[in-house]
DSSP file (Angstrom, degrees, kcal/mol; ACC not computed):
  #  RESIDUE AA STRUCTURE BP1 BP2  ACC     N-H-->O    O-->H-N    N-H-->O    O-->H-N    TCO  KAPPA ALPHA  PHI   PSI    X-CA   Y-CA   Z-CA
    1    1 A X              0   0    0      0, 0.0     2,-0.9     0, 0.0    88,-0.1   0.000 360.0 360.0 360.0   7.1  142.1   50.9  119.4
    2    2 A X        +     0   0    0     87,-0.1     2,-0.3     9,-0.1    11,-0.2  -0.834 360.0 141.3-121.3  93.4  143.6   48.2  116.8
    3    3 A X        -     0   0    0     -2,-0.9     9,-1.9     9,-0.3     2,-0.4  -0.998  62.4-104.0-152.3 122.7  146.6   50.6  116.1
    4    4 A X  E     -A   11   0A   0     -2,-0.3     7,-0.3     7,-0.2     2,-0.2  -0.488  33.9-149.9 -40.0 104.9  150.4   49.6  115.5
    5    5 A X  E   > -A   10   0A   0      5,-0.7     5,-1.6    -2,-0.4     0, 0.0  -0.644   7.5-158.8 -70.8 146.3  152.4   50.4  119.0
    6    6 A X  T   5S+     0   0    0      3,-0.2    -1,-0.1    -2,-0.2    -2,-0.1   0.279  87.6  70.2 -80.3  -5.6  156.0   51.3  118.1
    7    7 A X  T   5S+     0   0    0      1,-0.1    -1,-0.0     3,-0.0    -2,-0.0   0.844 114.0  21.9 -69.3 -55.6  156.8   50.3  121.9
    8    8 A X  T   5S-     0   0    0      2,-0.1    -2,-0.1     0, 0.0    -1,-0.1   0.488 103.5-123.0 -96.8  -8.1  156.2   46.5  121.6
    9    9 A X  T   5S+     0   0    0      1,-0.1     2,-0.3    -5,-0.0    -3,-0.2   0.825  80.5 103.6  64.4  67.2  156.8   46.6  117.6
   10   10 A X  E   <S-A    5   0A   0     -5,-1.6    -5,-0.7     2,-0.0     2,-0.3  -0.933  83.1 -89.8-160.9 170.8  153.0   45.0  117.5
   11   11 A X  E     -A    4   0A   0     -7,-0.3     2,-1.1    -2,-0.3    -7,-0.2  -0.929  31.1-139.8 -53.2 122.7  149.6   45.4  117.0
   12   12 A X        +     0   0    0     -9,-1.9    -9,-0.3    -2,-0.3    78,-0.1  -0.641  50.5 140.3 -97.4  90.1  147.9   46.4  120.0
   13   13 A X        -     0   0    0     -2,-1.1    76,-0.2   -11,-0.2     4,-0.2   0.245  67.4 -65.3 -87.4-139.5  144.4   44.2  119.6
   14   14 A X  S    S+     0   0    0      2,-0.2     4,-0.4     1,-0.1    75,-0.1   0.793 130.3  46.9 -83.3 -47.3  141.9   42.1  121.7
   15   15 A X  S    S+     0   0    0      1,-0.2    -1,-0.1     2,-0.1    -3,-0.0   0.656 118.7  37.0 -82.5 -26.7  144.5   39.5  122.5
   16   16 A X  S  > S+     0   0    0      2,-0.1     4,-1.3     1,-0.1     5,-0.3   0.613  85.3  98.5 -89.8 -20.1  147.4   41.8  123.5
   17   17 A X  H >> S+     0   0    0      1,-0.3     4,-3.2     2,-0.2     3,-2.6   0.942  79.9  60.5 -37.9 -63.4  145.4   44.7  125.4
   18   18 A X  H >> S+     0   0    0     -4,-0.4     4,-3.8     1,-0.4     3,-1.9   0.843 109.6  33.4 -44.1 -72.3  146.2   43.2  128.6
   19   19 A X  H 3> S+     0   0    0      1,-0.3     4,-1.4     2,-0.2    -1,-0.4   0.538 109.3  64.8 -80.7   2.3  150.0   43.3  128.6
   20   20 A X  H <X S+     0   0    0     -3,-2.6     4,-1.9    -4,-1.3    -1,-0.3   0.729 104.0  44.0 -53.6 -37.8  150.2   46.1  126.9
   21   21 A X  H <X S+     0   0    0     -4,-3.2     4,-0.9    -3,-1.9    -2,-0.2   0.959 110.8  58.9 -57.7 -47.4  148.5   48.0  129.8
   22   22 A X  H  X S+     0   0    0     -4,-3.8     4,-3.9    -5,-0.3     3,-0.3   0.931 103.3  52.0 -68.4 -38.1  150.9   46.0  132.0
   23   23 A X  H  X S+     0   0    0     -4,-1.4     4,-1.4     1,-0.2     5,-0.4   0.954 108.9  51.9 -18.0 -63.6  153.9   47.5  130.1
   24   24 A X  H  X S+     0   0    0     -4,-1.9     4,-1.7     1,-0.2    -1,-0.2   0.895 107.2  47.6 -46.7 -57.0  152.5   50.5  130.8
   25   25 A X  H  X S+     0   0    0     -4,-0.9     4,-3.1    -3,-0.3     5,-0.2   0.889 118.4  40.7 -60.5 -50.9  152.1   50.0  134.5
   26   26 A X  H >X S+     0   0    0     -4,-3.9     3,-2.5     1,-0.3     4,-0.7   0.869 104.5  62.5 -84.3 -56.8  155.6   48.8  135.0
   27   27 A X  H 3X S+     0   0    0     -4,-1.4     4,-2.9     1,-0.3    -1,-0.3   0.728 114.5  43.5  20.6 -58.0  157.3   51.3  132.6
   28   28 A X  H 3X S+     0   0    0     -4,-1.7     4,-2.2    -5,-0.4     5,-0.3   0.941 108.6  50.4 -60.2 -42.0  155.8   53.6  135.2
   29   29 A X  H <X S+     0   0    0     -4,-3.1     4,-2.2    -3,-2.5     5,-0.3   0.955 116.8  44.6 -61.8 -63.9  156.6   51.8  138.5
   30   30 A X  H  < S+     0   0    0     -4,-0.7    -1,-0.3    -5,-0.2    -2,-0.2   0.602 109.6  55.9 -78.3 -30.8  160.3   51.6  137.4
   31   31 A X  H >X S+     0   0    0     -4,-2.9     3,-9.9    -5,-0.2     4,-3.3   0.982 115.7  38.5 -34.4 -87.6  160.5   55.2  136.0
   32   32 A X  H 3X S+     0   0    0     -4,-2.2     4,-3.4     1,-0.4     5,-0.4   0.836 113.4  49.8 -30.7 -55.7  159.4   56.5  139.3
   33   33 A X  H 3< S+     0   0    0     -4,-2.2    -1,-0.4    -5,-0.3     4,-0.3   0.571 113.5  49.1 -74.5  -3.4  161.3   54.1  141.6
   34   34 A X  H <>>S+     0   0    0     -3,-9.9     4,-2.9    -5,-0.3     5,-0.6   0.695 114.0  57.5-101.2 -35.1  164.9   55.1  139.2
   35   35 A X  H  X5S+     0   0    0     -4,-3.3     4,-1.9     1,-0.2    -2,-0.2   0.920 110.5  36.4 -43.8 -46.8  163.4   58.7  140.0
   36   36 A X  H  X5S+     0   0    0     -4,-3.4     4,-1.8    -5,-0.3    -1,-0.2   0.706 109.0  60.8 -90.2 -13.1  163.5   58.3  143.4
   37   37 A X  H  45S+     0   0    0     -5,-0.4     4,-0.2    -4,-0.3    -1,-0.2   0.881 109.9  40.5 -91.7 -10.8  166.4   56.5  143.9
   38   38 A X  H >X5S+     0   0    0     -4,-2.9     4,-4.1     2,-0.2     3,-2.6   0.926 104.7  62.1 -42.4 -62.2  168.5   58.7  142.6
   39   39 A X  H >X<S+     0   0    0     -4,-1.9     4,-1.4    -5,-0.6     3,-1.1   0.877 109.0  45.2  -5.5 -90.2  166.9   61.4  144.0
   40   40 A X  H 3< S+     0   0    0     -4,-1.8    -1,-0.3     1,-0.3    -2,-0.2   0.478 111.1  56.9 -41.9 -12.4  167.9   59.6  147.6
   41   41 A X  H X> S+     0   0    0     -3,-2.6     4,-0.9    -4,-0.2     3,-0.8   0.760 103.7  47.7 -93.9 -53.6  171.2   59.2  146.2
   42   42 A X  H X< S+     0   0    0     -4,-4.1     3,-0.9    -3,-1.1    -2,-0.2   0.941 117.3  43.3 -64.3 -40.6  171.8   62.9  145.4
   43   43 A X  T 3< S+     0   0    0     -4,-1.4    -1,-0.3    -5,-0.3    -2,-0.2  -0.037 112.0  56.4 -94.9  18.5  170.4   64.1  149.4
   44   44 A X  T <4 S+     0   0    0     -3,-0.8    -1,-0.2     2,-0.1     3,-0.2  -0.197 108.2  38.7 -99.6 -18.9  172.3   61.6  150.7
   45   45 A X  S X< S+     0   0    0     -3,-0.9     3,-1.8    -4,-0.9    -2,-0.2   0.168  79.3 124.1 -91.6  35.0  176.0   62.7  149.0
   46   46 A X  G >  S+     0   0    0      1,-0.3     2,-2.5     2,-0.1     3,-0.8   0.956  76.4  39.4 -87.6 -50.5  175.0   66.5  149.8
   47   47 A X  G 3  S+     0   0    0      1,-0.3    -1,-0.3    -3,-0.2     3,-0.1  -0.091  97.2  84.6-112.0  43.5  178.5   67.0  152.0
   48   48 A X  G <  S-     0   0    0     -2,-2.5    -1,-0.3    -3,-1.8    -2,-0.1   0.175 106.6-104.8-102.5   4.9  180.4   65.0  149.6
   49   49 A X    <   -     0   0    0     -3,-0.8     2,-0.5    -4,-0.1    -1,-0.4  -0.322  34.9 -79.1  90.5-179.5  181.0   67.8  147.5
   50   50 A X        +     0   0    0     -2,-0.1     2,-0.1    -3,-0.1    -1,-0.1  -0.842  65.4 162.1-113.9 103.2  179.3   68.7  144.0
   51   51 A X    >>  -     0   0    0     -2,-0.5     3,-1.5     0, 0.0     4,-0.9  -0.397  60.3 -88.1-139.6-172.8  181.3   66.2  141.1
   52   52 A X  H 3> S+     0   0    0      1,-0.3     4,-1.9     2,-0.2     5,-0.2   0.547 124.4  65.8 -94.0   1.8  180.5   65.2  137.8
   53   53 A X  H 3> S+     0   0    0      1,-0.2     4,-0.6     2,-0.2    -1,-0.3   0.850 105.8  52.5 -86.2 -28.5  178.4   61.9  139.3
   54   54 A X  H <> S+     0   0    0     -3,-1.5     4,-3.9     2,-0.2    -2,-0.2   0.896 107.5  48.1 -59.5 -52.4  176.2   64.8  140.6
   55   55 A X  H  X S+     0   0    0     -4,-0.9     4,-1.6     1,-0.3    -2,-0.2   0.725 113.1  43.6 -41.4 -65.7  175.9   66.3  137.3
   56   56 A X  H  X S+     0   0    0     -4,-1.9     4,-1.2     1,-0.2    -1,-0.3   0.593 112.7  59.4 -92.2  -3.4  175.0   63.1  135.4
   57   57 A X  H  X S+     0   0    0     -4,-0.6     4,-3.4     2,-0.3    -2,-0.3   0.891 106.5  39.3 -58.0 -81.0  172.7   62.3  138.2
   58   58 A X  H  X S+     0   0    0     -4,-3.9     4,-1.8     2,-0.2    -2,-0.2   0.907 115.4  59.6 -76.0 -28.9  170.3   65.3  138.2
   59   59 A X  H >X S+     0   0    0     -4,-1.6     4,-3.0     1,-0.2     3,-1.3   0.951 108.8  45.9 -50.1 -61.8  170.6   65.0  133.9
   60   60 A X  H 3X S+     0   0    0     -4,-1.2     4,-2.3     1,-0.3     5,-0.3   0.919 107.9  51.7 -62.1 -61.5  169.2   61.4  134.3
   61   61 A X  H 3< S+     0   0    0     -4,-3.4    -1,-0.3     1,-0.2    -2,-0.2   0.844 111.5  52.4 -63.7 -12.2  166.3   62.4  136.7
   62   62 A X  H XX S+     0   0    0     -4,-1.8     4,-2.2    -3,-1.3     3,-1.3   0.983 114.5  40.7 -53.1 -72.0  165.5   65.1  134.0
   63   63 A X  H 3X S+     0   0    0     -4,-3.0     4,-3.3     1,-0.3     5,-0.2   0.926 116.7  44.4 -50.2 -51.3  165.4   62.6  131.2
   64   64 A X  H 3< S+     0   0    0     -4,-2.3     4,-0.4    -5,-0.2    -1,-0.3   0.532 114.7  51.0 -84.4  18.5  163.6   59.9  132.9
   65   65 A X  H <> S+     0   0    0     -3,-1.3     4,-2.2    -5,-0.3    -1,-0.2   0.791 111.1  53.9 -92.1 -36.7  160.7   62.8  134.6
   66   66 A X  H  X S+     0   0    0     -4,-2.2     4,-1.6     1,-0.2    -2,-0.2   0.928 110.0  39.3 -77.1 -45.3  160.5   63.8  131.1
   67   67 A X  H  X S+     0   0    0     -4,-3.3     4,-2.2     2,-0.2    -1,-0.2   0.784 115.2  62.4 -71.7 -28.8  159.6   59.8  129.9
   68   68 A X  H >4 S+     0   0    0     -4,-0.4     3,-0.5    -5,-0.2     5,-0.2   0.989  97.5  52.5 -21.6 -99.3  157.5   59.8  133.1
   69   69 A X  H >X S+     0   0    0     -4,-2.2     4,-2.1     1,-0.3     3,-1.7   0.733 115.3  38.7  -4.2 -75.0  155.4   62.4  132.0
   70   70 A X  H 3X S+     0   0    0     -4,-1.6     4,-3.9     1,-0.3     5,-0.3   0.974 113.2  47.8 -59.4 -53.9  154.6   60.9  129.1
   71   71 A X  H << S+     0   0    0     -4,-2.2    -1,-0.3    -3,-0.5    -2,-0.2   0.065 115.1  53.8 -77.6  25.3  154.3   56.9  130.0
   72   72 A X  H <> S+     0   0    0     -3,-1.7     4,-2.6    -4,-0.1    -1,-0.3   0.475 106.7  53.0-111.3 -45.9  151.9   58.3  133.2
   73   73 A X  H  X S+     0   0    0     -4,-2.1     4,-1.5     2,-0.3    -2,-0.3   0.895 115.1  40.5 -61.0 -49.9  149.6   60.5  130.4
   74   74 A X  H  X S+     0   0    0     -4,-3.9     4,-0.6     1,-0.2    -1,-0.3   0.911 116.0  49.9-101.0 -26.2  149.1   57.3  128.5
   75   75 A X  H  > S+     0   0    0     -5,-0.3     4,-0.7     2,-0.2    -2,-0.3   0.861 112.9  48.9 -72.8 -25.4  148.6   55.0  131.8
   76   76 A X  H >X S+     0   0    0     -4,-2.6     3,-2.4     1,-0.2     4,-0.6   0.985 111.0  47.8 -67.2 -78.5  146.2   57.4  132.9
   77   77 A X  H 3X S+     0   0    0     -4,-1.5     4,-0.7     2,-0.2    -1,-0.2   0.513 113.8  47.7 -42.0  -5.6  144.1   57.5  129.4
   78   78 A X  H 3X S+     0   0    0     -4,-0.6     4,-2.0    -2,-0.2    -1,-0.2   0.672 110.5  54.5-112.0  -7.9  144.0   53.7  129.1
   79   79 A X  H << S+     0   0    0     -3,-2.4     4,-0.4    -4,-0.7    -2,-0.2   0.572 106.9  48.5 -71.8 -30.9  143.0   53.7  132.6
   80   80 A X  H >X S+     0   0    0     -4,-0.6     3,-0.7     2,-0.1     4,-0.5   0.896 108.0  56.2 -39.4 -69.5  140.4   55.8  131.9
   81   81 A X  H 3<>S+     0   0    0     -4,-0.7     5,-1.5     1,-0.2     6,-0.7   0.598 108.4  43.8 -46.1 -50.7  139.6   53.8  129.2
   82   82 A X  T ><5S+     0   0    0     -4,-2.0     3,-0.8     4,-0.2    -1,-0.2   0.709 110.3  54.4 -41.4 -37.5  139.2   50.7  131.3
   83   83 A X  T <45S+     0   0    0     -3,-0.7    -2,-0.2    -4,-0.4    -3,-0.1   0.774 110.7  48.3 -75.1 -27.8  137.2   52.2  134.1
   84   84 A X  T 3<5S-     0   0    0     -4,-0.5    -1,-0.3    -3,-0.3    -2,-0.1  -0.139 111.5-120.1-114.6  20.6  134.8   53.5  131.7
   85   85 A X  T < 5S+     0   0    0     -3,-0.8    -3,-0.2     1,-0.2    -4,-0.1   0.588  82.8 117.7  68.2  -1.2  134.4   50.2  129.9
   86   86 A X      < +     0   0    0     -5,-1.5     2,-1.2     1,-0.2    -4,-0.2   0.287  37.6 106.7-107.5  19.4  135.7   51.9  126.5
   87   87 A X        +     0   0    0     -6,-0.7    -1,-0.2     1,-0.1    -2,-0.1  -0.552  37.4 142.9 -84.6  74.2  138.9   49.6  126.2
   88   88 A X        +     0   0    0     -2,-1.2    -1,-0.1   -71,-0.0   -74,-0.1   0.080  25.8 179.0 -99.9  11.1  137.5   47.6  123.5
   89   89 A X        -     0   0    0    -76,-0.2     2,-0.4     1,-0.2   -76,-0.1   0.270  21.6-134.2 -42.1 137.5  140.5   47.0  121.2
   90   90 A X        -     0   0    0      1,-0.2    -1,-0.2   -78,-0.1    -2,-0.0  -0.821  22.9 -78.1-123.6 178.2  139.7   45.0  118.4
   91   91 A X              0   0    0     -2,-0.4    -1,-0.2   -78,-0.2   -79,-0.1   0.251 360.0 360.0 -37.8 133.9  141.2   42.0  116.7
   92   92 A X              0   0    0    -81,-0.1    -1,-0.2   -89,-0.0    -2,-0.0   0.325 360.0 360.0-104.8 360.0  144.3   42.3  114.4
């Protein structure tokens, strides 16, 4: 577990675990929550026509499903990893 992140630019050890996890956690919350407000943003202009704000809109819920995806796969494994006691990162 005592493995360079390129996310914080760190070592993720003993000391660090914790807010690395919380990264993790809010990374997600704030994915999700840009997902769905856009989302609501798009169903709410539907009989405003279809324009380029539309456009860059659904492009942007692509990108940020796609970063989802990922930053949910790793909050789920470290979550795992907690639940099962095997989050044992060790000192750097």
């Amino acid at each position: 577990m005592d493995h360079h992140c390129p996310w914080v630019n760190n070592c993720v050890g003993f000391y660090n675990y914790k807010f690395f996890y919380l990264l993790l956690v809010y990374a997600a919350f704030a994915e999700l929550y840009a997902i769905g407000l856009l989302g609501y943003t798009l169903t709410n202009r539907a009989g405003q026509g279809f324009g380029a704000w539309d456009i860059c809109a659904i492009v942007t819920i692509g990108l940020v499903g796609l970063f989802s995806l990922a930053t949910l796969g790793l909050l789920g494994f470290h979550t795992h990893l907690i639940l099962a006691n095997q989050a044992r990162p060790f000192i750097c």
